[in-house]
KEKE-3310 file (N, C-alpha, C; in steps of 0.2 Angstrom, whole numbers, plus 5000, padded with zeros to 4 digits):
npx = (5447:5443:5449:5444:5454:5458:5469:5481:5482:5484:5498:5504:5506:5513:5527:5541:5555:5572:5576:5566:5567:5574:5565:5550:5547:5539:5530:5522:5508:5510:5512:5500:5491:5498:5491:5480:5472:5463:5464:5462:5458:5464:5448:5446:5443:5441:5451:5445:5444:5438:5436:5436:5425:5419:5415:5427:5433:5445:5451:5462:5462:5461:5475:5484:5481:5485:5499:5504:5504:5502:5508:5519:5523:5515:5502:5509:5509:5495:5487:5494:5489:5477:5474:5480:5471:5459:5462:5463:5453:5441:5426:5422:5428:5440:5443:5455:5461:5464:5474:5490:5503:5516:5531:5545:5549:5557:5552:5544:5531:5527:5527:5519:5504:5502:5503:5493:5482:5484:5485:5478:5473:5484:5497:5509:5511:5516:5527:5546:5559:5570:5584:5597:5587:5583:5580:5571:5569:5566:5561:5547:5540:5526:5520:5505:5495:5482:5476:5467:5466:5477:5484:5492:5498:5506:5513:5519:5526:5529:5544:5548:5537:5541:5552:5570:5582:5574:5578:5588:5588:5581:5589:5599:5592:5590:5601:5602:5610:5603:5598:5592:5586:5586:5576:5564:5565:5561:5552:5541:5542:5537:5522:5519:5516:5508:5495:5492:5495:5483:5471:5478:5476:5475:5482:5490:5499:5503:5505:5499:5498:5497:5488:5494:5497:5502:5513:5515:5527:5527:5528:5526:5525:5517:5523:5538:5539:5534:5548:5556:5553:5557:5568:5574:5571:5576:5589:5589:5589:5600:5610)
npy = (5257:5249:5253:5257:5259:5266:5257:5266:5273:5268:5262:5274:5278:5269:5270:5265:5259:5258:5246:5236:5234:5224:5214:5215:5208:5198:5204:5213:5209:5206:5222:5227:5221:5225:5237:5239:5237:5239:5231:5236:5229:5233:5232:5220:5214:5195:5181:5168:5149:5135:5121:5104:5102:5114:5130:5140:5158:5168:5178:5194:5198:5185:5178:5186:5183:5171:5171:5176:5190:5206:5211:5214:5206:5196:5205:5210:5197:5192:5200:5198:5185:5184:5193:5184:5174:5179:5184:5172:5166:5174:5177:5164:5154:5144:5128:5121:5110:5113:5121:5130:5136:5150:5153:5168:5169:5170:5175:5174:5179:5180:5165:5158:5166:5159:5146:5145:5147:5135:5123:5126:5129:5123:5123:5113:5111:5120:5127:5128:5139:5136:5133:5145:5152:5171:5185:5199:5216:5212:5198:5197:5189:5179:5164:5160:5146:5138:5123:5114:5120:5122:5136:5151:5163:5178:5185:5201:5212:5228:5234:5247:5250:5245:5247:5252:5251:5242:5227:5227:5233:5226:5214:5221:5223:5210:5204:5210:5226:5235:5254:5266:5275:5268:5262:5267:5273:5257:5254:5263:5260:5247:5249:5258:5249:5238:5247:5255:5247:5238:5248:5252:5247:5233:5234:5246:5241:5228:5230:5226:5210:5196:5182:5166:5151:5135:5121:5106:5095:5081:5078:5084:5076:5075:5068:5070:5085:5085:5079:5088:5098:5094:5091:5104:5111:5103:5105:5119:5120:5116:5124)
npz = (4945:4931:4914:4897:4882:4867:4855:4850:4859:4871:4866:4864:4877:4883:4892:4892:4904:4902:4907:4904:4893:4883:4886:4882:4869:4874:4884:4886:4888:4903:4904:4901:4909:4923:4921:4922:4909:4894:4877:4861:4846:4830:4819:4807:4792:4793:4791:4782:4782:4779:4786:4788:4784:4790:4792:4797:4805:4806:4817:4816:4831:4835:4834:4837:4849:4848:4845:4856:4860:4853:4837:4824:4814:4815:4813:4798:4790:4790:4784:4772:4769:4768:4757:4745:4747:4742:4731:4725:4727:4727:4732:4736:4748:4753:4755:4768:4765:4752:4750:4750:4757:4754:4763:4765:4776:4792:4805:4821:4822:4810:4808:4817:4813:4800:4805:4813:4805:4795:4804:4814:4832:4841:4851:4852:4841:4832:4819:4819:4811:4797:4797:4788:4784:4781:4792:4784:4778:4765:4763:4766:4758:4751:4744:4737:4735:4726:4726:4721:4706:4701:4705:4709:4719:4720:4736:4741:4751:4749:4751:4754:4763:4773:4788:4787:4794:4803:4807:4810:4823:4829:4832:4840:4851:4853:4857:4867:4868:4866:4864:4874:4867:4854:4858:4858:4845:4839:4847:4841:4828:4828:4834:4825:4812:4817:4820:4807:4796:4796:4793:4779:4761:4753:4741:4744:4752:4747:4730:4715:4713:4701:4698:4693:4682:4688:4689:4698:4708:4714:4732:4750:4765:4779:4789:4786:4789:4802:4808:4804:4812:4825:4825:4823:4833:4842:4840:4843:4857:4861:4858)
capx = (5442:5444:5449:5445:5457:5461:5480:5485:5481:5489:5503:5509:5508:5516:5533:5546:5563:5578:5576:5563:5567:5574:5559:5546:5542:5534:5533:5516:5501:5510:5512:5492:5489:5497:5490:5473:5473:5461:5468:5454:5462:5459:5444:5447:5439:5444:5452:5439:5443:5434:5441:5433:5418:5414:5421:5433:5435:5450:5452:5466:5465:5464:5480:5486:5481:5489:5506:5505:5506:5499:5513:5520:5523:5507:5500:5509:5507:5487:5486:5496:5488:5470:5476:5480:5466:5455:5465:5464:5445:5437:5422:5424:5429:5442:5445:5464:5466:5465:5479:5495:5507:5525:5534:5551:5551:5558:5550:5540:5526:5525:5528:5514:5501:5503:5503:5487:5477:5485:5486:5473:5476:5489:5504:5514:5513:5522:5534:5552:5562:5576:5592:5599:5582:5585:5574:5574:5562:5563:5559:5540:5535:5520:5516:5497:5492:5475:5479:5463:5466:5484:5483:5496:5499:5515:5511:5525:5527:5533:5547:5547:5534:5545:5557:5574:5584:5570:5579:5595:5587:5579:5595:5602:5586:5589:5609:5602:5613:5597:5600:5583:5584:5584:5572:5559:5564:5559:5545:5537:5541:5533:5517:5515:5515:5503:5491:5492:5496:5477:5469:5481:5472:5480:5486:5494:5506:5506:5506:5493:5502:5491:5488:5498:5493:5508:5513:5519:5527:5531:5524:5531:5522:5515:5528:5542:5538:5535:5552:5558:5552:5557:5575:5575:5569:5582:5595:5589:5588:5606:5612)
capy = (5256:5248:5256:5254:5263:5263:5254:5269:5279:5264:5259:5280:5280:5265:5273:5258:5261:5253:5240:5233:5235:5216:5209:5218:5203:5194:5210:5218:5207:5208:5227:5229:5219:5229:5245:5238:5240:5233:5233:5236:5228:5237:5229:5220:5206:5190:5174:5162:5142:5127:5115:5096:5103:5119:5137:5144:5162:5169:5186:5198:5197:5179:5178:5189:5178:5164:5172:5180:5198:5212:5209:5219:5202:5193:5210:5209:5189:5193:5204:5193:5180:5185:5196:5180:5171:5182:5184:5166:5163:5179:5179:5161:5151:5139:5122:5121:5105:5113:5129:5128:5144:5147:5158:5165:5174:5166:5178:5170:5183:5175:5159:5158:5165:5154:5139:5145:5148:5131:5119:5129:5129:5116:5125:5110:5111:5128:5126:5130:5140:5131:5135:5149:5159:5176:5191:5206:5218:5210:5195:5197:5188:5174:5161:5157:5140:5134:5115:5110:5124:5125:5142:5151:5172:5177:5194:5201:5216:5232:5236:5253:5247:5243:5250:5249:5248:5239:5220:5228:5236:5221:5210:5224:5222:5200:5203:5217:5233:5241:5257:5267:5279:5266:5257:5271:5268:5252:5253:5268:5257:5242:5254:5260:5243:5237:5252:5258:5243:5236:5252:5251:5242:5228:5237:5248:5234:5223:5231:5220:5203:5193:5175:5163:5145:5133:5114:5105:5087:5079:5080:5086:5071:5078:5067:5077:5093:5086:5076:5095:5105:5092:5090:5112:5112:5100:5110:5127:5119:5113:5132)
capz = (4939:4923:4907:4889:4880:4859:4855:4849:4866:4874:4866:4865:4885:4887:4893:4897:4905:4898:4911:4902:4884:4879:4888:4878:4867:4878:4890:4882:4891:4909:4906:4901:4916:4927:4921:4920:4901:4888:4870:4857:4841:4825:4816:4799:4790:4796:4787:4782:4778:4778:4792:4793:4784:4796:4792:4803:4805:4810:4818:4819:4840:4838:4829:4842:4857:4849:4847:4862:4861:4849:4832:4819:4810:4814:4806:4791:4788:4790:4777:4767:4768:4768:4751:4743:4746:4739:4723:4721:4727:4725:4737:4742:4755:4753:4760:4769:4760:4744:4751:4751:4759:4755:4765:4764:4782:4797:4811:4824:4822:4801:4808:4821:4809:4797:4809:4816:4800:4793:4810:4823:4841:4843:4851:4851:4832:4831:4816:4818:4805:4793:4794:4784:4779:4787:4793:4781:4773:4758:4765:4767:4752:4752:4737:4739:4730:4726:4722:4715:4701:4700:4702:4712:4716:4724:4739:4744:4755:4745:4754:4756:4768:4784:4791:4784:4801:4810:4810:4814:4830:4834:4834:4847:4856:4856:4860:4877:4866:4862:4871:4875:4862:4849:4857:4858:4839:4836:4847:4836:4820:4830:4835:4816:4810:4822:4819:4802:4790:4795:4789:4770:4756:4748:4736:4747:4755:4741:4726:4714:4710:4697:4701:4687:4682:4690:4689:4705:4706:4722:4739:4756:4769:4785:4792:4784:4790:4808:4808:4802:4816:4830:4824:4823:4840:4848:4839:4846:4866:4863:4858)
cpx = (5445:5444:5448:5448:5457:5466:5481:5487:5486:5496:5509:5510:5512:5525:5537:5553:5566:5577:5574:5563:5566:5570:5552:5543:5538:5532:5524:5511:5503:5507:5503:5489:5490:5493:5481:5470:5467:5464:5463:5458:5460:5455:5446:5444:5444:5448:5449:5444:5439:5440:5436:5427:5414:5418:5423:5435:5440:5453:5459:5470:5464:5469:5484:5489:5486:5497:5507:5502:5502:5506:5514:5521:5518:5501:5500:5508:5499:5487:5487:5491:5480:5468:5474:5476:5462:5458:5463:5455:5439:5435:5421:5428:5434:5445:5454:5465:5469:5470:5485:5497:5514:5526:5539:5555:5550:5555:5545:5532:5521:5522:5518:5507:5497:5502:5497:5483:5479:5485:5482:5477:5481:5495:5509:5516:5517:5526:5540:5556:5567:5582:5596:5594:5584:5579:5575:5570:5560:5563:5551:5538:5532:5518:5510:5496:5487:5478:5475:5463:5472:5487:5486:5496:5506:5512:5518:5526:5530:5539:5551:5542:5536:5550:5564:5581:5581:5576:5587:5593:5583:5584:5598:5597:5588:5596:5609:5608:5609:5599:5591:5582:5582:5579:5564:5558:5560:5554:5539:5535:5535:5526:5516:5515:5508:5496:5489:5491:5488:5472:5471:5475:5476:5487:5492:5503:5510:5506:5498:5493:5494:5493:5489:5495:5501:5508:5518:5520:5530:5524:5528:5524:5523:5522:5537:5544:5538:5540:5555:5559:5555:5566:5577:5574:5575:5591:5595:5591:5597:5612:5614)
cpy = (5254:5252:5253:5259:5262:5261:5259:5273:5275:5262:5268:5283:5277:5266:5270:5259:5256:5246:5235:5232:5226:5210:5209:5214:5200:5198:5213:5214:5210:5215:5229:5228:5222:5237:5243:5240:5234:5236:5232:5236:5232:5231:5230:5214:5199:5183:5170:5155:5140:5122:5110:5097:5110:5125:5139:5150:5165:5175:5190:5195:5190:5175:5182:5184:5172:5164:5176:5187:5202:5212:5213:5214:5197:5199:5210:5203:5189:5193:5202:5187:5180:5189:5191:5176:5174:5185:5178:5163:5165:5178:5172:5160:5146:5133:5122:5114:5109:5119:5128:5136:5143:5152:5159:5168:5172:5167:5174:5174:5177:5169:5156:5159:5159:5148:5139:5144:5141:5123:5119:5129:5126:5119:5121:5108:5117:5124:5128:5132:5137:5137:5140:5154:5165:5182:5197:5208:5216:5203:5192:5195:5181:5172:5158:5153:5138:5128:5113:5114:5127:5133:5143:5159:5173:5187:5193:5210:5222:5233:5240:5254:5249:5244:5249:5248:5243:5231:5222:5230:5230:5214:5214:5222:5213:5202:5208:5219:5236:5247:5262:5272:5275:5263:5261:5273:5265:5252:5257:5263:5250:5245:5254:5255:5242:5243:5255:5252:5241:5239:5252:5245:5241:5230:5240:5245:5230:5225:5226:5213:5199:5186:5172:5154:5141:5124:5111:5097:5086:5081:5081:5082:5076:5076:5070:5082:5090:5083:5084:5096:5101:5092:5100:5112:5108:5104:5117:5128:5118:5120:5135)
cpz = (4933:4916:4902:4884:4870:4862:4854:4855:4870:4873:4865:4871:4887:4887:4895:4897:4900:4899:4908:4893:4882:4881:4886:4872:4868:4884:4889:4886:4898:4910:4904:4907:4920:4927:4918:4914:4896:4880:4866:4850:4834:4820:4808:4797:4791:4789:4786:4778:4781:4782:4793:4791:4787:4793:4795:4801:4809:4810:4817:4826:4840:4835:4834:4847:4856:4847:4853:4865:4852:4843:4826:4812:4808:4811:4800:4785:4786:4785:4772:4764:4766:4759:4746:4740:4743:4732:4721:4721:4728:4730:4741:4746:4753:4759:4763:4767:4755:4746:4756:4754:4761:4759:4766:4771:4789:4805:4815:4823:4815:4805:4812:4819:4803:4800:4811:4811:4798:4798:4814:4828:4844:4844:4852:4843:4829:4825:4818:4811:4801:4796:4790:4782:4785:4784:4791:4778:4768:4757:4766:4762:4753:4746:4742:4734:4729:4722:4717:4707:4698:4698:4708:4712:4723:4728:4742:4747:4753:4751:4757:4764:4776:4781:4788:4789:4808:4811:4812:4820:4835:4836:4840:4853:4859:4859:4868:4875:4863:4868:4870:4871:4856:4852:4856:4850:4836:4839:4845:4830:4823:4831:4828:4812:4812:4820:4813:4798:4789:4791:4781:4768:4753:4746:4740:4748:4751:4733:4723:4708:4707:4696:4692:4689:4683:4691:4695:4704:4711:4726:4745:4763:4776:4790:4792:4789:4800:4811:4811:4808:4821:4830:4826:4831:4845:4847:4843:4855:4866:4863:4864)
residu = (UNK:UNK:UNK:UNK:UNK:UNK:UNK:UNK:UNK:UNK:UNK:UNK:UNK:UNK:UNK:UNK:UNK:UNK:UNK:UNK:UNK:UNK:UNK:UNK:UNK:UNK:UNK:UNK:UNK:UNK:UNK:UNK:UNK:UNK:UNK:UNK:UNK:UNK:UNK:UNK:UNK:UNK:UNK:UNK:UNK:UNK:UNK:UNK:UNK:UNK:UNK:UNK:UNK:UNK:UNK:UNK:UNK:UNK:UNK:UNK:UNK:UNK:UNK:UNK:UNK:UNK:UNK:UNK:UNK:UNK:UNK:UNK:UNK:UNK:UNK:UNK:UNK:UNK:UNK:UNK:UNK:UNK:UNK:UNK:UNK:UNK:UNK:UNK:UNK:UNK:UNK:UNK:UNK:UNK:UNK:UNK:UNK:UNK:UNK:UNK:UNK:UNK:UNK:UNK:UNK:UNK:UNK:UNK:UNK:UNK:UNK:UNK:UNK:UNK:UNK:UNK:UNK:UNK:UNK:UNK:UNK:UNK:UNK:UNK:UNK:UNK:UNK:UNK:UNK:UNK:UNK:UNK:UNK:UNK:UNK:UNK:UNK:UNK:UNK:UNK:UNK:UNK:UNK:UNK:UNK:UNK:UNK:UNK:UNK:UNK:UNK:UNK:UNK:UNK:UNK:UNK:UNK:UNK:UNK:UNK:UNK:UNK:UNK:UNK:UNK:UNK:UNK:UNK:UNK:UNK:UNK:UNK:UNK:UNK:UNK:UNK:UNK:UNK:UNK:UNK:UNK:UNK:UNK:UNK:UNK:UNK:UNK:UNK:UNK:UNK:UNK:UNK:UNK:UNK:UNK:UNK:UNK:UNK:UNK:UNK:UNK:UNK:UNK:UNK:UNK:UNK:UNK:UNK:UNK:UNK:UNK:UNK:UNK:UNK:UNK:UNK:UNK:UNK:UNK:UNK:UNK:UNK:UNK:UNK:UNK:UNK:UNK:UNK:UNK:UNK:UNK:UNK:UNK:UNK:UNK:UNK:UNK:UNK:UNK)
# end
């Protein structure tokens, strides 16, 4: 018989040997699947832009599906990002021409957000991270720009926030020397990310950055950017 369980109930049963720790990134749907598990995401107001004319809403769980797995970084990015807009466009809707997004956090979780909310569906458009940015709690910070209004607001993650050995644990977790104590660790911090930050208000996360009037000169050509990521990508296969 099929279950429906909350995440919390789910992800505080979900007991995984060692064996299985460094595969845990990508490890979360198979294990729902074999235990017959539905994940009931926690409900938050969605991302709204303007695509092509049409508005596009964009869930939580569909921000999930499109990195894979349930994410403690595609959690934090959301929030960010949804914060932003609503700083900058109050109760509308903005077009993603007119919305720019800096960000200084390499994580695939960020990454994959971002890509989604600014690109849609297209996983052959995944960005690739630069060179040298590195993954650290004080790290999590997001410029939001509305172009037609040169208005800009800077969200950036208190850092009290997260954890403050979470990316050392997760570096033992990529090297397989996570041992099953620290991972029952990380996968706590991972959980209370995931399950808590949704319910926080703004404030909470972010503090309450006030959008500044900003001048931009130059342009960064689509070609650029996908020059960029195709160059990162052959470096990473060569590794």
């Amino acid at each position: 018989m099929s279950k429906s369980l909350p995440i919390w109930i789910i992800v505080s049963v979900m007991l995984l040997h060692y064996s299985g720790v460094a595969a845990f990134a990508h490890g979360c749907a198979k294990c729902h699947a074999e235990n017959d598990v539905t994940i009931k995401i926690p409900a938050i107001a969605p991302i709204k832009v303007v695509v092509d004319g049409h508005e596009r809403n964009i869930t939580l769980a569909d921000a999930f599906r499109f990195h894979g797995h349930e994410c403690a970084g595609v959690t934090t990015a959301f929030r960010a990002v949804r914060y932003g807009i609503k700083l900058l466009y109050g109760a509308g809707v903005p077009s993603r021409d007119d919305l720019l997004i800096l960000s200084k956090h390499p994580a695939r979780g960020v990454l994959d957000l971002i890509d989604y909310v600014m690109k849609g569906d297209d996983e052959l458009a995944r960005t690739w991270p630069l060179k040298g940015m590195k993954k650290s709690r004080d790290a999590f910070a997001f410029t939001i720009i509305r172009k037609s209004k040169c208005l800009a607001v800077d969200v950036k993650l208190k850092p009290d926030m997260w954890p403050a050995d979470f990316f050392k644990l997760k570096g033992k977790q990529k090297r397989k020397t996570l041992t099953e104590k620290e991972w029952d660790t990380l996968h706590e911090y991972m959980k209370n990310i995931i399950l808590t930050f949704p319910e926080k208000t703004p404030e909470d996360l972010f503090g309450k950055p006030t959008p500044y009037k900003t001048l931009v000169w130059g342009t960064l050509k689509p070609s650029e950017i996908d020059r960029n990521i195709r160059k990162m990508r052959r470096e990473k296969k060569r590794q």
